[in-house]
N, C-alpha and C positions, 0 to 999 in steps of 0.2 A: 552278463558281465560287461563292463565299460571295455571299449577298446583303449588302446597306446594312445592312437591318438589323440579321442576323446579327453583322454587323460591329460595329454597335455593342453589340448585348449583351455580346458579346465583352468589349470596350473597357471599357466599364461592371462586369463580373464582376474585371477585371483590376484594375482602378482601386477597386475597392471593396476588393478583395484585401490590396492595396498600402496604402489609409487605415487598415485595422485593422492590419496589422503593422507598419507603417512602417517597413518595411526602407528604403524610401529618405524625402526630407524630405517631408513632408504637401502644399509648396509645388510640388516640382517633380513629383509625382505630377499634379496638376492641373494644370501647362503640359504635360506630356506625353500627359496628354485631349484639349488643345487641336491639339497637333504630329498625333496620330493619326487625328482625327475631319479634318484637313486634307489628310493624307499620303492618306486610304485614299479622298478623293476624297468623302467621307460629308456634308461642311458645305466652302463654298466658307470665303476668305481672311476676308472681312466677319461670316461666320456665327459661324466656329472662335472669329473674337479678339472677338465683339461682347461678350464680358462684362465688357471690359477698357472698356466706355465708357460700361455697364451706367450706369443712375439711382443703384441702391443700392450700387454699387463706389465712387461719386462721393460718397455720404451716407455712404459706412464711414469714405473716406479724410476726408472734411472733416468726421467728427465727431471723428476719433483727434487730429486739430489744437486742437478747442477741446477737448476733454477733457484734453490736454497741457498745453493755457494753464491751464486752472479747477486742474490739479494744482500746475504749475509756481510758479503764483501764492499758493500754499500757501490757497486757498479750499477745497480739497478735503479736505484734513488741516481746517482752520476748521470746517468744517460737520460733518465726521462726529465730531470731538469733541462738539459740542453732541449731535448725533443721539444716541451714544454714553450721555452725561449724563444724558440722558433714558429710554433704554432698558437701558442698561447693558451691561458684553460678552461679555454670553452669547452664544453663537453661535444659538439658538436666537428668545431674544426678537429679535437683528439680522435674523436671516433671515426672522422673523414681519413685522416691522416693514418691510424692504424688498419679501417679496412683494406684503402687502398695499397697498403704496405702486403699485408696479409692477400690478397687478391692476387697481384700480381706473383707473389714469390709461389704462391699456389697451384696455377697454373704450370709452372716449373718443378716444383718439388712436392714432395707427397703432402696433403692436407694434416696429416696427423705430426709429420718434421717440422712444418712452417708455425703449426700451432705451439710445438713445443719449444722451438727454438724463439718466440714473440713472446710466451706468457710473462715471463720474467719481466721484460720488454716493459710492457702493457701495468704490470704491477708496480714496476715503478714509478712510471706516468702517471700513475692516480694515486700513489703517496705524495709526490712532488707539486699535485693540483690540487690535492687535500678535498678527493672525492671516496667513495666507495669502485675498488676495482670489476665490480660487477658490471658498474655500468658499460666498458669497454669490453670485461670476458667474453661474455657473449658476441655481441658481435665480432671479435676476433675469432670465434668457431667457427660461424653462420658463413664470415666473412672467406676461410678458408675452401670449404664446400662449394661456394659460390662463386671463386676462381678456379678452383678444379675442372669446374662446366667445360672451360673455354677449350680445352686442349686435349689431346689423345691422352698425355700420360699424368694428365691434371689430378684425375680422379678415379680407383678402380674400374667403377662401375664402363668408363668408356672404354679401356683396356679391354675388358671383356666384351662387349658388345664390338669391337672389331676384331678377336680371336674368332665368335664365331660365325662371324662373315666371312672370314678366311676360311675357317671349317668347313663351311658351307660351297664354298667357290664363289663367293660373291666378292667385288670390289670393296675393301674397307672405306672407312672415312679417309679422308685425309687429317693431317697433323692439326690445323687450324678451321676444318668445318665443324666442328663440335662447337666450335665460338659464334658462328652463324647463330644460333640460338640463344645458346651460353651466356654470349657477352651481354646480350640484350639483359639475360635474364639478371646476371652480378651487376650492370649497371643502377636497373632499377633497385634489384635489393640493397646495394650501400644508400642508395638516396635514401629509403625505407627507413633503415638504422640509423643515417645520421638526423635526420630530421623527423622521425618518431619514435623511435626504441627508447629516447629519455620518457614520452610520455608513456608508454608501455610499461616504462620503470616502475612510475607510481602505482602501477595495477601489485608490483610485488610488495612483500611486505615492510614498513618501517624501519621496522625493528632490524631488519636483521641489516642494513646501513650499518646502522648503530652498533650491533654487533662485531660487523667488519672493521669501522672506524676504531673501534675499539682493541681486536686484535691486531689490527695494523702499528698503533700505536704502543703496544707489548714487543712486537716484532721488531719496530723499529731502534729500539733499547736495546739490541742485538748486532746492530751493524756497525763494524769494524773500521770502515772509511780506512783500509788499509793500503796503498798506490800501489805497493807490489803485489798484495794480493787481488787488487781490482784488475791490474793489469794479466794477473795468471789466468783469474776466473775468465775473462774477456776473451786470453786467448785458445784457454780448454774451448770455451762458446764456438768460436772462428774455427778452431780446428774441426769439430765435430760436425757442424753446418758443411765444412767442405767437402770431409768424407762421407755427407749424406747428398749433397750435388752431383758428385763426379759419382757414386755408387760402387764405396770400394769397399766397403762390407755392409750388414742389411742395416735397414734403421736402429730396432733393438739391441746390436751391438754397439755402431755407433755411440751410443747414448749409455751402455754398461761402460763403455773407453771412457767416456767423458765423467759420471758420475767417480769411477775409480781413481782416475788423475787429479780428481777435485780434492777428493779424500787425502791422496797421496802428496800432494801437492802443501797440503794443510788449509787449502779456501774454507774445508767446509770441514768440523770434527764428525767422528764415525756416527758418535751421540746424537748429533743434529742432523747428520744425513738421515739416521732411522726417525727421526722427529719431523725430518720436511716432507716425509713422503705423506699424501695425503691420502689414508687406508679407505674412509669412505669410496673414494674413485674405482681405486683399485679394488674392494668386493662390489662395486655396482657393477663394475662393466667383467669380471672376470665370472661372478654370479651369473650373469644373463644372460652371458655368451652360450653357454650349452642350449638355451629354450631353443636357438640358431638350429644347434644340431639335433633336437628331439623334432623341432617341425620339419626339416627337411629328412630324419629318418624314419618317423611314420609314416609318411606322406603328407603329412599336413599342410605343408606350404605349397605343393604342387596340387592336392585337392581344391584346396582356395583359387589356384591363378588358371585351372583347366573348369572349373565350375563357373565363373565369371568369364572367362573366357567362349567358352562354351554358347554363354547366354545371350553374349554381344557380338559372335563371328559373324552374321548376316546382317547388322545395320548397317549405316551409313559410316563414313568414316570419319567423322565427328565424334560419333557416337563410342565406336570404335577404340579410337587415339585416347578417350576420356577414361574410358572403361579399363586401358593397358596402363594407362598413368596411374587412376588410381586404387590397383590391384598392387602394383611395384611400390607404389608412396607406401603403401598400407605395409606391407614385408618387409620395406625397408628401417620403419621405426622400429621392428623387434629383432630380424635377423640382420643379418651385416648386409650394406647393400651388394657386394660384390656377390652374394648368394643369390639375391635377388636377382639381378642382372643378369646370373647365369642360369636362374631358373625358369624367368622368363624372354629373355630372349628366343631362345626355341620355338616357345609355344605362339610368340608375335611372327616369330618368320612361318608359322605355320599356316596362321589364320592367317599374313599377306597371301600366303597363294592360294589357300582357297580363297579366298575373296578375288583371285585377280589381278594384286594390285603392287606395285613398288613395295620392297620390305624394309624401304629405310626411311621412311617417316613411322613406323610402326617401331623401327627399332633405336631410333632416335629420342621417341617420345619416352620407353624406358630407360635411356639412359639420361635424359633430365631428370625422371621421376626416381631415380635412383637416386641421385646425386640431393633430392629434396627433404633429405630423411632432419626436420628441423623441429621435430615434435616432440622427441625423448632424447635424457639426458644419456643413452643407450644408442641413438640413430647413427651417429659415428664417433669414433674415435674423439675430436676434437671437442664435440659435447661433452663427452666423458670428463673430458680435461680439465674443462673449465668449472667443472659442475661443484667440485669440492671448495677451489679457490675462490669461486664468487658467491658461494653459500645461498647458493639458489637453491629453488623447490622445483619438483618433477612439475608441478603446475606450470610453472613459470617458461617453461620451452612449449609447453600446448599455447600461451597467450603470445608470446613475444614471436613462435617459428609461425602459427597458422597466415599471417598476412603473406610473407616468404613463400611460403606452400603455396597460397594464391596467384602471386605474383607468378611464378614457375608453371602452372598451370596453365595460366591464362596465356601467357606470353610461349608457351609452348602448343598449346590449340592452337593460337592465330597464327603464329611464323612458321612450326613444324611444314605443316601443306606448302605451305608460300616457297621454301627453300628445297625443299623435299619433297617435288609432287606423285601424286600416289599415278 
């Protein structure tokens, strides 16, 4: 008889199968993860649907609410005009303008906050430049992620990898050596974005431009150009932004406060708030989140990073650093990286000491490779976000993230040692 876990690689090979081709809808691919990892007895009824009650399923759908109201209210179209005015609509100077907007607040605030609090942002700017908002989405995910690098509380994945330094009795990072590496790595990646993600564009399809220009222009037959209401939706936005800076309740709240006062306020009707939430997001990422919890409770995810692990503990440390990266890359596009991070950090501070050797380029290197998850519209949160809005294919983050990946790879072999000698 097949094992669990068997079972779920399975599940997971299928399921992966089905996101790049998408013979069937991207949405019911991941309830059908859910039906299977229940059916096959692998995650009880609590386990299968827990992603459907998930914190960040609750901060997708109640940020798709105020982002409808800040559009509906025509502040969205208002703003990226100005933005516009000033930058001008080159797709280029936009996408420069918004990375490094997104980069910075990233570093600061959690990548999933910055994303949500920009999209709207980002969507007005390319009504007002009369492009497709794809072209900018993305890179304001990628861009999110890739400021996180720089800083302790940028991005889970570093969070954790200084917990279990502390665990351990080892010195943590400091606040701003994460960006030793980091910055190097978000510097070169906006270059990446602004001066070839347009031509990466054209690798996606035509048609579905067209598609977006076309919904865009339905949507825009909706906006209100109301000054009281621009100015309410504006300051629900500023309020909620602040009580996710200062951290005075969790994100997911945050963002039910905000989507609620929108409602109340009248920015956005009840009707159109159930209308802006974009459902495909919310079953992809709520769908896929459990495969997280079947591979980490079969053992499946720790089989993977102790069998690799295993195979590379006595090379060189070249060898080493490559083999930890890309065991963590690899867990991080289907589990949450922060799982990853915690799964394999352990097993890195293990092989530093049989090896002999400093554990913080071992545990450095998984935490850029955590933070790399730029492959699926599943690898983080901020993927997820954009994924519906820019009417992107699961394809199209395998073409447009693999350069990223590279970049992070590569700039994490050379500098890792250099800054962090073993």
């Amino acid at each position: 008889m097949i094992s669990e876990m068997n079972l779920v690689f399975l599940i997971l090979s299928i399921a992966v199968l089905l996101l790049l081709t998408e013979k069937i809808p991207v949405a019911l691919t991941a309830i059908l993860v859910v039906v299977s990892l229940e059916l096959t007895g692998v995650l009880t009824t609590g386990e299968a649907f827990s992603g459907f009650s998930n914190s960040t399923v609750i901060l997708f759908a109640s940020m798709f609410v105020v982002g409808r109201s800040i559009f509906k209210t025509g502040l969205a179209s208002f703003l990226g005009k100005k933005i516009m005015q000033g930058v001008g609509k080159s797709v280029k100077r936009l996408t420069a303008a918004v990375s490094f907007l997104a980069a910075i607040m990233s570093a600061m605030l959690s990548n999933t906050g910055t994303t949500a609090t920009l999209m709207p942002l980002v969507v007005g700017i390319s009504n007002s430049a009369n492009f497709s908002p794809r072209k900018l989405l993305m890179p304001l995910a990628f861009t999110t992620s890739l400021g996180g690098m720089m800083t302790v509380i940028g991005t889970p994945p570093n969070i954790i990898i200084n917990g279990i330094l502390e665990e351990y009795n080892l010195i943590p990072f400091g606040f701003l050596e994460f960006g030793k590496v980091g910055a190097i790595i978000c510097i070169l990646g906006i270059l990446y974005l602004v001066f070839f993600f347009t031509k990466v564009c054209r690798l996606f399809p035509a048609q579905a431009d067209q598609e977006d220009l076309q919904k865009r222009k339905e949507d825009l037959k909706e906006v209100d150009y109301d000054n009281k209401k621009m100015a309410l939706s504006g300051g629900i936005l500023l309020f909620i932004l602040s009580i996710m800076i200062f951290g005075l309740v969790p994100l997911h709240l945050a963002a039910v406060i905000g989507a609620v006062l929108s409602i109340l306020t009248g920015c956005i009707s009840l009707e159109k708030a159930y209308r802006g939430i974009d459902w495909n997001t919310i079953f992809l990422f709520a769908g896929m989140l459990p495969l997280s919890i079947a591979l980490e409770k079969t053992g499946g995810a720790r089989m993977i990073a102790d069998m690799v692990m295993n195979r590379f503990s006595d090379s060189s440390l070249f060898i080493v650093l490559s083999a930890v990266f890309m065991i963590t890359l690899l867990l991080s596009q289907f589990i949450s990286n922060t799982a990853a991070a915690a799964l394999l950090a352990p097993i890195g501070l293990s092989i530093a000491s049989g090896m002999g050797i400093s554990p913080y380029p071992v545990m450095m290197t998984v935490a850029m490779a955590g933070s790399a998850a730029f492959l699926t519209p599943m690898g983080t949160p901020p993927n997820t976000m954009v994924f519906g809005e820019g009417n992107y294919r699961v394809i199209d983050y395998v073409v447009a993230g693999m350069p990223l990946v590279l970049i992070t790879y590569i700039v994490t072999i050379i500098f890792v040692p250099l800054f962090f000698p073993a």
